[in-house]
C-alpha beads as a LAMMPS data file, in Angstrom:
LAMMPS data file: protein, C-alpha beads

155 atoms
154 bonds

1 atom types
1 bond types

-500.0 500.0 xlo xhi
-500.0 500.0 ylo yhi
-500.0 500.0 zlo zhi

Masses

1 110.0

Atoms # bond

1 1 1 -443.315 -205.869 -138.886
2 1 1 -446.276 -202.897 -138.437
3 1 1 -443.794 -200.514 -139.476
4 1 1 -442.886 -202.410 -142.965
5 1 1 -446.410 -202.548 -143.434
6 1 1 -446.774 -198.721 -142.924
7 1 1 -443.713 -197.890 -145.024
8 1 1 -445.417 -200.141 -147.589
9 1 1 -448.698 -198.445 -147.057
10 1 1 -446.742 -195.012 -147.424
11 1 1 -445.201 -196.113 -150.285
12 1 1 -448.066 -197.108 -152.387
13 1 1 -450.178 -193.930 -150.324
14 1 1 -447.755 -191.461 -152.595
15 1 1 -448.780 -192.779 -155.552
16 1 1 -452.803 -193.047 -155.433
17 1 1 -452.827 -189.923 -153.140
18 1 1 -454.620 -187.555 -155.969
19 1 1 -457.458 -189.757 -156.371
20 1 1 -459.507 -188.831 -153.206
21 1 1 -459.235 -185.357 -153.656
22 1 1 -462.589 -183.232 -154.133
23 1 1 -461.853 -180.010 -154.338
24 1 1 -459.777 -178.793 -156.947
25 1 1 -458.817 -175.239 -155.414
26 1 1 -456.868 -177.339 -152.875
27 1 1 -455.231 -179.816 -155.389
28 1 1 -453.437 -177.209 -157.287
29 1 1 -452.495 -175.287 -153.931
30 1 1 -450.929 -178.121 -152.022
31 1 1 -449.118 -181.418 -152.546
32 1 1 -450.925 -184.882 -151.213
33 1 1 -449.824 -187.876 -149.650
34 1 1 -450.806 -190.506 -147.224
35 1 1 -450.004 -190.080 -143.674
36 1 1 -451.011 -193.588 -141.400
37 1 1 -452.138 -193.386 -137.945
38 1 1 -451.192 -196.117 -135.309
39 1 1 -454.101 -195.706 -132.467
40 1 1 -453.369 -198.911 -130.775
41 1 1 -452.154 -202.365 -131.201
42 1 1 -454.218 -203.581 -133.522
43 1 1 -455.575 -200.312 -135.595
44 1 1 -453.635 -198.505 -137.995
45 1 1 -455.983 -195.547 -140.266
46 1 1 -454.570 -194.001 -143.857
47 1 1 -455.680 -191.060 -144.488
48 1 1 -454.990 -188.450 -147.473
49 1 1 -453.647 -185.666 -146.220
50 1 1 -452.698 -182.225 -148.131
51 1 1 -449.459 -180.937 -147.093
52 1 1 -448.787 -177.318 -145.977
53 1 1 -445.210 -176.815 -146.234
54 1 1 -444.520 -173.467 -146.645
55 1 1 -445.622 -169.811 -144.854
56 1 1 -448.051 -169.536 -147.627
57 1 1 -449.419 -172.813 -147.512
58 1 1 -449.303 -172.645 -143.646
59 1 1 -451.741 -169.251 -143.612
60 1 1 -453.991 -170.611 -146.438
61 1 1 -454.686 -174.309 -144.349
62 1 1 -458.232 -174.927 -144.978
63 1 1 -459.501 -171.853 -145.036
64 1 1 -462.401 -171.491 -146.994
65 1 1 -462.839 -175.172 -147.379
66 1 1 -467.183 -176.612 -147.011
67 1 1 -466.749 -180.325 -146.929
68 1 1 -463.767 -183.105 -146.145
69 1 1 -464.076 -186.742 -146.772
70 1 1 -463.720 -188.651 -143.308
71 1 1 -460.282 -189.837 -143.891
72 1 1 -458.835 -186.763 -145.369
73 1 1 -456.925 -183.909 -143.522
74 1 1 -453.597 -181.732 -143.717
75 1 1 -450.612 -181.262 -142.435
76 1 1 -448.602 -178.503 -141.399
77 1 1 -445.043 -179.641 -141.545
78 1 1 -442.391 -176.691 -139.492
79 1 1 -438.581 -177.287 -139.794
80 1 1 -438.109 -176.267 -136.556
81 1 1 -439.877 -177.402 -133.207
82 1 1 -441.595 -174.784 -131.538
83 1 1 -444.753 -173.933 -129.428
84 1 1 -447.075 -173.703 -133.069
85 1 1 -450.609 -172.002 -132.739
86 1 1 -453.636 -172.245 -135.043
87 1 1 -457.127 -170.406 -135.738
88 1 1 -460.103 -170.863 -137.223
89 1 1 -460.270 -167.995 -138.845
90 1 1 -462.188 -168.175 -142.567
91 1 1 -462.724 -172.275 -141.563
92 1 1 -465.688 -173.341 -142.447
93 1 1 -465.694 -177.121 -140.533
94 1 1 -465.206 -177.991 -137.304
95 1 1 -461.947 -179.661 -136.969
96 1 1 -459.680 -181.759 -134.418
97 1 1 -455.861 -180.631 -134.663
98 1 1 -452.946 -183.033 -133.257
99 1 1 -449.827 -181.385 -132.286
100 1 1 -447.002 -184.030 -132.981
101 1 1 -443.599 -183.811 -131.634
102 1 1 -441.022 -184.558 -134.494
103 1 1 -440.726 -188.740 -133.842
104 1 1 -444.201 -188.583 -134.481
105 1 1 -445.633 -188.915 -131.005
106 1 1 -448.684 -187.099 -130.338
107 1 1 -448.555 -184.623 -128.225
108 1 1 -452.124 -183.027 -127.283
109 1 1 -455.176 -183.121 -129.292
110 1 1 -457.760 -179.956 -129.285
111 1 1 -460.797 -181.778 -130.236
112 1 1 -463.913 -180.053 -132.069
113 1 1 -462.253 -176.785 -132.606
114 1 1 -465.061 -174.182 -133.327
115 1 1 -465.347 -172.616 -136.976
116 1 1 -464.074 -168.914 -137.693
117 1 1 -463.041 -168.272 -134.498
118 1 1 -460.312 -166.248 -133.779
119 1 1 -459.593 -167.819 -130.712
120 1 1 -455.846 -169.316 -130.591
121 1 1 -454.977 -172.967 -130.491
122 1 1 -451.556 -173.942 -129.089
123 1 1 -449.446 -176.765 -128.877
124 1 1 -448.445 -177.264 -125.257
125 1 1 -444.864 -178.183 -126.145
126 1 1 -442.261 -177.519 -129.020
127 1 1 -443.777 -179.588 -131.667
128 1 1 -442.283 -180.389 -135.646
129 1 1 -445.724 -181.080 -137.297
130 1 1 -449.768 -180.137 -136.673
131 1 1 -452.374 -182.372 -138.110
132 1 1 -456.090 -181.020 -139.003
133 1 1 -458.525 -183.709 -139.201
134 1 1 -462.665 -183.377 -139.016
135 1 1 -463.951 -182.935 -136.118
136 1 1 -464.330 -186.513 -134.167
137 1 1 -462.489 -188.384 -135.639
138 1 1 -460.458 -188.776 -133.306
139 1 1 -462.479 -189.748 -130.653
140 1 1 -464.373 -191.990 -133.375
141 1 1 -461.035 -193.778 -134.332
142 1 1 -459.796 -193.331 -130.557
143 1 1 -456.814 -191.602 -131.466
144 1 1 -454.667 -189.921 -128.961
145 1 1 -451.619 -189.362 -127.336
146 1 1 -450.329 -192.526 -126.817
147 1 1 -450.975 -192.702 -130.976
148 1 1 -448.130 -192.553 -133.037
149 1 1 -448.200 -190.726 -136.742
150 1 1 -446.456 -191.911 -139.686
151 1 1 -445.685 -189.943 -142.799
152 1 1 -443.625 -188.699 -145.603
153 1 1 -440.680 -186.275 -144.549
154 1 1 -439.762 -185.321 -147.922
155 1 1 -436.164 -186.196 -147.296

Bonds

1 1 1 2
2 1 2 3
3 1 3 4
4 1 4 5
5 1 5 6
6 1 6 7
7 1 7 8
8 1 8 9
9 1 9 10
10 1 10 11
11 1 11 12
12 1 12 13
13 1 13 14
14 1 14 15
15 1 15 16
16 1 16 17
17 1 17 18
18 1 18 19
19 1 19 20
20 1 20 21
21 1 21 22
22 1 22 23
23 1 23 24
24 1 24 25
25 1 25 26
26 1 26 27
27 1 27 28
28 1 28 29
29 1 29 30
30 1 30 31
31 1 31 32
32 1 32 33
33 1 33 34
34 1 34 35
35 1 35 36
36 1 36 37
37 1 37 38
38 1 38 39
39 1 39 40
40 1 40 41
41 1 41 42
42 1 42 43
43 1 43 44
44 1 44 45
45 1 45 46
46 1 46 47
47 1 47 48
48 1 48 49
49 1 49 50
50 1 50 51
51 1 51 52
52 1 52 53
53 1 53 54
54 1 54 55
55 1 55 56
56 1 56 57
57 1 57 58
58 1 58 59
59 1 59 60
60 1 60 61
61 1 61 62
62 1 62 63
63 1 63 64
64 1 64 65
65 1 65 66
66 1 66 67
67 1 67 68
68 1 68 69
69 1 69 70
70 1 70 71
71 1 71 72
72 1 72 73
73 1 73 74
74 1 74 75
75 1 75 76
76 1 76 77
77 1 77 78
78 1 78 79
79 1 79 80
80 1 80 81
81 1 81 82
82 1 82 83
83 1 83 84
84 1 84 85
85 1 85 86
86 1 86 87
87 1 87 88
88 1 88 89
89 1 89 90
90 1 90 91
91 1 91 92
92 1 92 93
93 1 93 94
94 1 94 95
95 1 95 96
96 1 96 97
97 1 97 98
98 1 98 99
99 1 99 100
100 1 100 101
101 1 101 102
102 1 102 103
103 1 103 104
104 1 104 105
105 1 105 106
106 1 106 107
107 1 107 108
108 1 108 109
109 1 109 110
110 1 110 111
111 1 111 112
112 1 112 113
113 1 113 114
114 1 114 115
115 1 115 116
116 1 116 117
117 1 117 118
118 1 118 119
119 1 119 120
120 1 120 121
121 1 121 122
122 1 122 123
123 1 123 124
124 1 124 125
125 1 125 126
126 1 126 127
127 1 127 128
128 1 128 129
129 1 129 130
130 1 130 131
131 1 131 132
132 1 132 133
133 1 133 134
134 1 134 135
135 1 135 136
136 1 136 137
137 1 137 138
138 1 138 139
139 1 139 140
140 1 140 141
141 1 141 142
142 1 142 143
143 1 143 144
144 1 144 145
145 1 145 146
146 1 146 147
147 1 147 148
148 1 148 149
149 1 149 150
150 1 150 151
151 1 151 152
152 1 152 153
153 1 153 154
154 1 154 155
């Protein structure tokens, strides 16, 4: 039944995702959907997410970027699993990045990631997929790695 509901949500997520956008420099860089979080038994969190799907979108991410609504984020979708690692170089916010194996498990979550560093962030397995959210929100929605991610393949 939750996952009808998400597939629902999903569904309907595809079509309104352009109206939560803010900044326009990302709207015409990257496509949008909805991606839904399930952080426990009862709690299940939409958010809009931009997607980076190619090696140009991937090195862009959200660089330059001053502000993110709450429930907005992006995700780095890889064809292939492998050990994926991220800076902060040119990013402006503070940010929490999930590394998610390709069923959408979670794998590890480096929390409060610190802006413009240069500092490499790694997943600590082969993952398919690495989600940037604001920084806290995870621990504010208490998402983690027994979470599971749902969202658009694109197939």
């Amino acid at each position: 039944m939750i996952i009808a509901r998400i597939v629902a949500i999903l569904g309907i997520g595809l079509l309104l995702s352009g109206q939560s956008s803010q900044d326009d420099d990302l709207d015409a860089a990257f496509d949008k959907a909805i991606l839904v979080i399930s952080a426990g038994e009862h709690a299940c969190y939409a958010f809009d997410i931009y997607l980076a799907l190619d090696r140009k979108q991937q090195m862009r991410g959200l660089m330059h970027v001053r502000h993110m609504p709450e429930f907005t984020g992006m995700l780095f979708v890889y064809r292939d699993a492998n050990i994926h690692s991220m800076w902060m170089k040119n990013t402006f916010i503070p940010l929490d990045m999930l590394f998610i194996r390709a069923d959408g498990t979670v794998s590890s979550i480096e929390t409060d990631t610190v802006p413009q560093s240069l500092k490499s962030i790694s997943s600590i397995e082969p993952v398919n997929f690495v989600l940037e959210l604001n920084a806290g929100v995870t621990e504010r929605l208490h998402i983690n790695t027994d979470s599971v991610v749902y969202f658009p393949t694109g197939e």
